[in-house]
N, C-alpha and C positions, 0 to 999 in steps of 0.2 A: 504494500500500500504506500501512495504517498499524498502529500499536502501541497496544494498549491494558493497562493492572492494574488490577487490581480493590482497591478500600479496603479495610481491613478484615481484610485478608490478607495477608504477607508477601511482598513479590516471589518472583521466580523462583529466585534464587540463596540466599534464606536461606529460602524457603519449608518447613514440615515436609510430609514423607508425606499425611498425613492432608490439610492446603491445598491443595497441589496436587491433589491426585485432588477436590474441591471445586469445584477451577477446572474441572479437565475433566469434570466433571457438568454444572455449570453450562453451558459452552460447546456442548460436546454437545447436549443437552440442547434448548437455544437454537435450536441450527443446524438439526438435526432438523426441528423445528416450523416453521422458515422458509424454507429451503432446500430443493430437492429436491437429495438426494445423499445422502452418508457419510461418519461415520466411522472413521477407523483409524488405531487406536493404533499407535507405533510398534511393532515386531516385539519381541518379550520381556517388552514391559509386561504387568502382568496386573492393573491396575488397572481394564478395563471388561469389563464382564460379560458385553454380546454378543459381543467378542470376547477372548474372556478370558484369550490369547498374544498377542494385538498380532494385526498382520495378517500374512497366509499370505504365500510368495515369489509367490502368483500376485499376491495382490492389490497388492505393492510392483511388480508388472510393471504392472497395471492405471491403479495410479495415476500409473506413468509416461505411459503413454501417453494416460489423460487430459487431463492437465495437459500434455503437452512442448510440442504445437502452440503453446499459448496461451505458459507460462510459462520454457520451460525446465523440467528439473527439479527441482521443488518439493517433493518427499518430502521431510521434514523430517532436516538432515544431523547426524550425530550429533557430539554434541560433545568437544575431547581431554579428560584426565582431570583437567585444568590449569583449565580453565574452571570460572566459577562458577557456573554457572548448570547444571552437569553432574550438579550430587550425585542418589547415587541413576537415575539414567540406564539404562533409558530407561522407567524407572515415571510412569506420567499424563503423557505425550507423547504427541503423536497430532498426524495431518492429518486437518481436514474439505475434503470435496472435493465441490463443485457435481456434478450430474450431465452439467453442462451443460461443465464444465470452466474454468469461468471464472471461477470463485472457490474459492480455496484458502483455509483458517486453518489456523493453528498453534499449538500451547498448546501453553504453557507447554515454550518453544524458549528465546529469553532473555527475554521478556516473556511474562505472562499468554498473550496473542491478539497475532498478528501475521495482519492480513486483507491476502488480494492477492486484488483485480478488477483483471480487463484485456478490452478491448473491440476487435474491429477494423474500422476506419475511424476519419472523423474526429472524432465525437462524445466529445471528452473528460468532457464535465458529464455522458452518459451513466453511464461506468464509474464516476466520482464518486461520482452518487448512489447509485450500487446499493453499492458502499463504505459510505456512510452509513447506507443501509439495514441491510447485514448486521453492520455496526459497532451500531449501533441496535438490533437484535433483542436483540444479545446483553449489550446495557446494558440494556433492560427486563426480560428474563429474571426469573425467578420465583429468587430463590435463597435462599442460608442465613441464619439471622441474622449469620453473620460476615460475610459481602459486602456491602458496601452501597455499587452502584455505583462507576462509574471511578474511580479516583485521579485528583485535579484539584487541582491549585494553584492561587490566583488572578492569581499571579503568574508561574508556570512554566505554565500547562497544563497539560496532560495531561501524569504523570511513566512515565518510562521508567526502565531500568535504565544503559541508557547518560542520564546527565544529557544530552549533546550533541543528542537527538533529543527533547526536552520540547519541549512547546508542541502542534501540532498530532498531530507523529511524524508526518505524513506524507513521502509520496515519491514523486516521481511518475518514469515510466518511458517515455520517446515512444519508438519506432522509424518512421522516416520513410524515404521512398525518395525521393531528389531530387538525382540524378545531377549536374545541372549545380552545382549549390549546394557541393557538396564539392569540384569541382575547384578552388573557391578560398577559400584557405587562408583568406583574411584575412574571407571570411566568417564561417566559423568559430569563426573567434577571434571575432568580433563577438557572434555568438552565447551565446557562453559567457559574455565581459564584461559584457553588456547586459542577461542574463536570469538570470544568479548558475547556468548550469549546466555541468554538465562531461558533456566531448562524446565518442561512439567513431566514430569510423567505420565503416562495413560497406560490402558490395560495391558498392551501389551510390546507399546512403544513408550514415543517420550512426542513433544513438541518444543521447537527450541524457536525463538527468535533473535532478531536481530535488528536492532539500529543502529543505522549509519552515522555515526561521528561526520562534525564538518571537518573537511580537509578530506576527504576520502570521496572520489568520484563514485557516479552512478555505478559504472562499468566495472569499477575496482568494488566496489560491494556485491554485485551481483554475483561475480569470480568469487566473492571470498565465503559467501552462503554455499555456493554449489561447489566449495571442497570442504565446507563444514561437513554437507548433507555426505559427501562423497567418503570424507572422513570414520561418518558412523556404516555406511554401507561395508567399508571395507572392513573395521574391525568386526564388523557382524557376519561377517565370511569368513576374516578367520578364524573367529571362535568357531563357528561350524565346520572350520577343516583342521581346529583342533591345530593353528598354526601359533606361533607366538604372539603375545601382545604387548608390542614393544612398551607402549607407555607405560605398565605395569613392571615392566624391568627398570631395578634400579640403575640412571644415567640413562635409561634411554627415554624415560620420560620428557615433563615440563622441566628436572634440575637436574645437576650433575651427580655421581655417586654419591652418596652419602661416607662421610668422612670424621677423617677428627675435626675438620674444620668446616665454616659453610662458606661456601662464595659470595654471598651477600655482603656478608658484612665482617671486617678484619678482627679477632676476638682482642681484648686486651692484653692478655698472655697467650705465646704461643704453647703447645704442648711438650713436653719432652721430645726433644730432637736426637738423645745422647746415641741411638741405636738408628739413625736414620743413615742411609748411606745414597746423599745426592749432594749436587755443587749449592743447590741453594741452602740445605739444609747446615753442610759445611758453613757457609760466612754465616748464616743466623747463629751458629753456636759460638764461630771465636767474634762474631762483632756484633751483638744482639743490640746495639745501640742505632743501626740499620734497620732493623722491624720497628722499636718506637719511632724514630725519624719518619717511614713510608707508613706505618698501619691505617692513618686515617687520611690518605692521599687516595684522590680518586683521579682515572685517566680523563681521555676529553671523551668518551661515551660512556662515562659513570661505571667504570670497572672498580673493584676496587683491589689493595694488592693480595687479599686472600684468593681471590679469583685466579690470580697469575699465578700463585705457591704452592695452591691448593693440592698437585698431584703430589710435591716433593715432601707434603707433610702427609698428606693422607696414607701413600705408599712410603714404607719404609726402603724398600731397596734390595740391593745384592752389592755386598761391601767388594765383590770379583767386578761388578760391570756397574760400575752408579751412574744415574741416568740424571741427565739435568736439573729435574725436579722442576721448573720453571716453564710456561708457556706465555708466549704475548698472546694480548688480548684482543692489540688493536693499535694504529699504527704511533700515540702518544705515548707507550707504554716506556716503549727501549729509552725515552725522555725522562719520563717522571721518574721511573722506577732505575734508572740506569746503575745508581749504587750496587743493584742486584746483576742487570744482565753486562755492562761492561765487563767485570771479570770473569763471568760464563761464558760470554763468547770468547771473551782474549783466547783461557783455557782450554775450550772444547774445540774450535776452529782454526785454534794458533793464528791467530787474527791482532798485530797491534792496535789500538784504543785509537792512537794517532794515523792510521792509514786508512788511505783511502780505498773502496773498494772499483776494481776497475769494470766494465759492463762494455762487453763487445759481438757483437751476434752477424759480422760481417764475414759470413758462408763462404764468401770467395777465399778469405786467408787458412783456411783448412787445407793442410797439406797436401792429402790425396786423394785422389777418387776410389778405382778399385783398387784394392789391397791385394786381398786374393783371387788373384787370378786363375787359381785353377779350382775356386767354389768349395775347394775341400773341407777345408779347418774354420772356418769363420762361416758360422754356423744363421748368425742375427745379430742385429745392433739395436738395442731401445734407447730412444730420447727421453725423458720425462724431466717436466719442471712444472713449476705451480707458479700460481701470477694469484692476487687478491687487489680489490678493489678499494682504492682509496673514498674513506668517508664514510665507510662502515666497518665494525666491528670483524674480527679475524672468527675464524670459526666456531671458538669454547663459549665467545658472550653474543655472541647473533638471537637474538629473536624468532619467531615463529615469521611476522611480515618482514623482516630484513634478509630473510634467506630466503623466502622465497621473490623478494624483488631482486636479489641475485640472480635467480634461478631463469628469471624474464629476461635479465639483460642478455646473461651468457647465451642463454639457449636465442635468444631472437638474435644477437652477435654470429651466432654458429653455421644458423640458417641460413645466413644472408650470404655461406660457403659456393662455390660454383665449379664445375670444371668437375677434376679426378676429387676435391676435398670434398665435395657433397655427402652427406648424411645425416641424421637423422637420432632425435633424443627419447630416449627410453627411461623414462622416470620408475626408481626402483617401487617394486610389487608394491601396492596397497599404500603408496605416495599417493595423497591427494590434493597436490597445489597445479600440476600442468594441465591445464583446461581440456588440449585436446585428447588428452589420455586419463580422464579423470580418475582413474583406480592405481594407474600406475602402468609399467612393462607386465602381457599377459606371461602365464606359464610358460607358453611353449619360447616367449620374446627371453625370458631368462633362463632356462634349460640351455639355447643356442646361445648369448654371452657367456655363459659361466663355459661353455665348451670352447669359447675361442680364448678365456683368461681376461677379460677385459670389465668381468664385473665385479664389485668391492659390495662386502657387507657390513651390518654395524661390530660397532667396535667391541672387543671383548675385552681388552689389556685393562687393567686397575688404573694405569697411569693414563689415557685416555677419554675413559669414561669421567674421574675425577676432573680433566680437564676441561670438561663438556662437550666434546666432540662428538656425543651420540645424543645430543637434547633433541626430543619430540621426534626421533626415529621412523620412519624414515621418510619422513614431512622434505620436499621441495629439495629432493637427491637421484642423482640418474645419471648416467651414460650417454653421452653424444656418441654414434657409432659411426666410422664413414664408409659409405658402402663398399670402397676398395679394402676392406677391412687391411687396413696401413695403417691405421691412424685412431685413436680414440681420447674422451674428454670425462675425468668423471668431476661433478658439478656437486658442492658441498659435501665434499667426503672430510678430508682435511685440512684444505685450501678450498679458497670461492671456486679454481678451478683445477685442476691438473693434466697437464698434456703429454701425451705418449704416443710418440711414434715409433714406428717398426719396420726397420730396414732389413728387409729378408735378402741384404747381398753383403757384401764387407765395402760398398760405398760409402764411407763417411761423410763427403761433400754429401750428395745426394738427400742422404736421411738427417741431415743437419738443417740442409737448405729450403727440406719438408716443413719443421720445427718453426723455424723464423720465418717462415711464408706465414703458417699457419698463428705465430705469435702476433706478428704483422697485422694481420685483416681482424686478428680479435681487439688489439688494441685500440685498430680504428674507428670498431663499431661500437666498444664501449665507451669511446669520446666520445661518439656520437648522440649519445645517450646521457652526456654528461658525466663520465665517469673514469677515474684514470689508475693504471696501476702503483700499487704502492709502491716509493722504492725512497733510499736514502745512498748519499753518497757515500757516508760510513759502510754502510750494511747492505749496500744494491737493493735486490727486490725482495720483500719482508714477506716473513711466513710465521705462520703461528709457532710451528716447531723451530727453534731456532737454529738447529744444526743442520735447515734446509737456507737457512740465510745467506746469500749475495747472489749464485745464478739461482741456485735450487733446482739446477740440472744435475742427474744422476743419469751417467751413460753405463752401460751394460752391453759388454762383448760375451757371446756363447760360442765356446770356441771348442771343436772336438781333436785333437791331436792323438798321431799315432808314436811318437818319441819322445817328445816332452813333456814330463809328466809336471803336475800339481806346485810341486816344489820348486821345480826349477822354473814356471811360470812367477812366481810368486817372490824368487831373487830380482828376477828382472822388473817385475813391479815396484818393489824396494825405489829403485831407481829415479822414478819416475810418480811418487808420491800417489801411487794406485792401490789396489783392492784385488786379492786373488780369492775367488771361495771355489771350493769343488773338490774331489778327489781322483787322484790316478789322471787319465788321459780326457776328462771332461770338466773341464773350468770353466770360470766366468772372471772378465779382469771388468772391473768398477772404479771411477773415480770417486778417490778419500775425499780431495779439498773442494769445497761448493763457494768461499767465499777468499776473497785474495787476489783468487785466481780469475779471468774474465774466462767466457763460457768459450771462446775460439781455442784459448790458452790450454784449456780440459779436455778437447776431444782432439787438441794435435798432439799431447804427452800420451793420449792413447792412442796414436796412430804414432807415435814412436815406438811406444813399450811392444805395441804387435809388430811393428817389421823386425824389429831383433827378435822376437819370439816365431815369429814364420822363417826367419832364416835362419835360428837352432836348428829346426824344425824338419827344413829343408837339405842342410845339413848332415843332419842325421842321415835322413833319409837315402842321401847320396854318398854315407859312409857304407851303405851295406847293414846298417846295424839292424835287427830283428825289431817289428811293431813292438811297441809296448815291454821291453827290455828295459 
């Protein structure tokens, strides 16, 4: 439903005789011509001339049962003597009623026009537009020279008599029947939190509405009811196929793991640190005068530092492998908080305080094209880097609407691909924010990514969940795939975006030059949008995980050899500040450093460390020596 006044004329409540009866010509009028139906003044008006008492007791019986199926009763209620929008009552009042019964107006009740469409099944854009429609007719209408169109603010929107319903005055109304969904509670409440609606229950559903806040378009509310609706549809399938309910796992709900600490808000003592084993946990115990200094500092999108430390106190650790303990939240973070991340980065990325980070993605200076040229041993090359979006929060403190206006940008960025990059987004199962896949990627769409390796699920690790990288699960997350299957994007995993390309030859130009095309046309279309990647001169392009900070490129060679095995891959890596994992004659060489180093700098020290390891290799081979000896 929504509300509309006309300019030019006095609202409802201080309206004269003479205006109102104005309005209900107009309206009338209006409806007439576009509508099939009638209407009827209330009973005693004698304001319109075809019916010139209002309407008959039959016809107040008529309009009930019109309307009941759809609306409830909708006859216009009259109002006490108290109310201001009463005077003169019930003169130029009246319902227009669809013949169809599906659309009711009201004039001048407390607003001019107050329209209700309602539709049943699940097409909510349906009942929407037809809404706009008859909202439409009756703002083109032919009228006085006193009218001239809606009252519109540029600031308020559309005004109402209640100030509280300006902007759009919309409202929307779901009734849903989803038996399993209500039996728990704490969906419900999920519901309501997650989507700004308030909920009733019924026999064997629930009814939730919604109103539209000003600042929030027509269009952008209609989308955001119909993944509410989409929302309970799909958890009422999975309970029925007995699948999981992510909100109901802790961290994948509305908050992050539950911890020693909460991310809201910083406690005044931190816990026992003595057995913790992370870098942030280390400075808090030899300089605890660091946690008073930051505890009650907030970033520039209201993070605060419990948010950011959260993992490194919740999680204790493994005193063999201690993991950071720390995440950014957002790109004021490494600023405020920098007493913290300055010497975790120094540390973790051997990165001085005082240097600069260099950023270079010019594909021509890559040393070689084909490597191997006889296809043997170089098996595949993957690109991957992540990019996030300046002016919103990094993954752990994103919002329910922040991520999925992410999810708009990138995916409508992606789209706009042409040529061999063309593809196509798969928003994971029972995600309901992508319009044109309201439920999410169907079965048979995920059986086929998880078989090509190119889809990601939520997060399981303590130090993640803690971090909130699985909040509201899995709301406004998916896979751009490109049909060449070369190339794919996955969209709010742990970055706003993550790009992976796949060079199925040992051309490193080639699959480089994929990468930076592909980085290229995304950064243009997220300017275009108003939107730019995050990046600092210190720290290049900024990631929530910090030891993905400066390119946040991680290349990956799969390399099969028949002579040099594991070890002797992995001297020569030494060399060359690289990464060996693997055993016997099947490795993988990885670049260690992501920041320091520029991203040309990264895959030409890997296109050295492989020609000295192809020409052991080679070597070998032309010594006579036995495979795998």
């Amino acid at each position: 439903e929504t509300r509309r006044n006309f300019s030019g004329v006095r609202f409802v409540g201080a309206a004269t005789a003479d205006e109102r009866r104005e309005v209900e010509r107009v309206v009338a009028r209006a409806l007439l011509g576009a509508v099939e139906g009638d209407y009827y003044p209330q009973a005693g008006s004698t304001s319109y001339a075809p019916k010139p008492t209002g309407m008959s007791a039959a016809e107040v019986d008529k309009l009930k049962t019109l309307t009941a199926s759809m609306f409830g009763d909708l006859v216009m209620p009259a109002h006490s003597a108290k109310a201001i929008s009463a005077e003169q009552w019930p003169d130029a009042r009246g319902v227009y009623a669809a013949a169809s019964g599906n659309v009711v107006v009201w004039v001048n009740h407390e607003d001019h026009l107050r329209a209700f469409v309602r539709r049943t099944g699940a097409d909510i854009s349906a009942a929407f537009k037809e809404l706009v429609s008859v909202v439409g007719q009756v703002g083109a209408a032919e009228a006085s020279p006193e009218i001239k169109g809606f009252a519109q603010h540029s600031r308020l929107g559309f005004l109402t008599t209640d100030p509280a319903r300006c902007g759009t005055a919309l409202k929307f109304t779901v009734a849903m029947s989803c038996p399993s969904f209500i039996q728990d509670q704490a969906l419900v409440d999920n519901l309501a939190s997650s989507y700004g609606t308030t909920v009733e229950l019924t026999g064997d559903g629930l009814v939730f509405t919604y109103e539209a806040l000003p600042g929030r378009s027509e269009i952008d509310a209609a989308k955001h009811v119909t993944r509410a609706a989409a929302h309970v549809r799909g958890a009422e399938r999975r309970l029925a196929r007995g699948a999981p309910i992510f909100e109901k796992q802790d961290g994948l709900g509305p908050e992050p793991l539950q911890g020693a600490i909460s991310s809201k808000e910083s406690p005044a003592l931190l816990p026992d640190l003595s057995k913790h084993h992370s870098d942030v946990a280390k400075i808090l115990r030899e300089k605890p005068e660091v946690y008073v200094q930051l505890k009650d500092v907030k970033t520039a999108s209201g993070s605060t530092l419990a948010r950011c430390i959260k993992p490194g106190i919740d999680v204790k650790g493994d005193a063999r492998m201690p993991q950071p303990g720390i995440v950014a939240v957002d790109e004021s973070c490494f600023t405020v908080f920098a007493q913290l991340f300055d010497p975790i980065v120094e540390r973790r990325l051997q990165h001085s305080l005082s240097a600069q980070h260099a950023t270079d993605l010019a594909a021509a200076k890559v040393r070689s094209d084909v490597l191997d040229k006889s296809g043997c041993y170089i098996k595949q090359i993957s690109f991957r880097t992540g990019r996030n979006l300046r002016g919103l929060p990094l993954a752990g403190a994103l919002d329910v609407l922040q991520r999925r206006e992410l999810e708009r940008v990138l995916v409508r960025s992606l789209l706009h691909l042409s040529g061999e990059q063309v593809g196509d987004y798969f928003p994971l199962r029972d995600s309901t924010s992508y319009v044109p896949k309201p439920n999410g990627m169907s079965e048979e769409e995920e059986k086929r990514l998880e078989g090509q390796e190119c889809l990601f699920h939520e997060p399981d690790s303590k130090v993640a969940l803690s971090a909130g990288v699985g909040r509201h699960w899995p709301d406004a997350r998916g896979v751009f795939y490109s049909s060449c299957k070369d190339w794919y994007a996955w969209i709010n995993q742990e970055d706003h975006i993550k790009l992976t390309v796949v060079e199925k030859s040992s051309n490193f130009k080639k699959g480089f030059t994929r990468l930076v095309g592909l980085l290229e046309h995304l950064e243009q279309f997220v300017k275009e949008q108003d939107f730019e990647f995050m990046h600092s001169d210190r720290f290049g392009y900024l990631t929530s995980d910090i030891t993905n900070l400066g390119t946040g490129l991680r290349v990956s060679v799969s390399l099969h050899l028949d002579y040099v095995d594991s070890d002797q891959v992995a001297e020569v890596c030494k060399g060359f500040d690289l990464v060996c994992t693997g055993y016997g004659f099947e490795t993988s060489v990885s670049n260690k450093k992501v920041l320091g180093k520029s991203e040309v700098q990264i895959v030409n020290d890997l296109v050295g460390a492989l020609e000295e390891i192809l020409k052991m290799e080679e070597a070998a081979a032309a010594a006579g020596v036995p495979p795998g000896a």
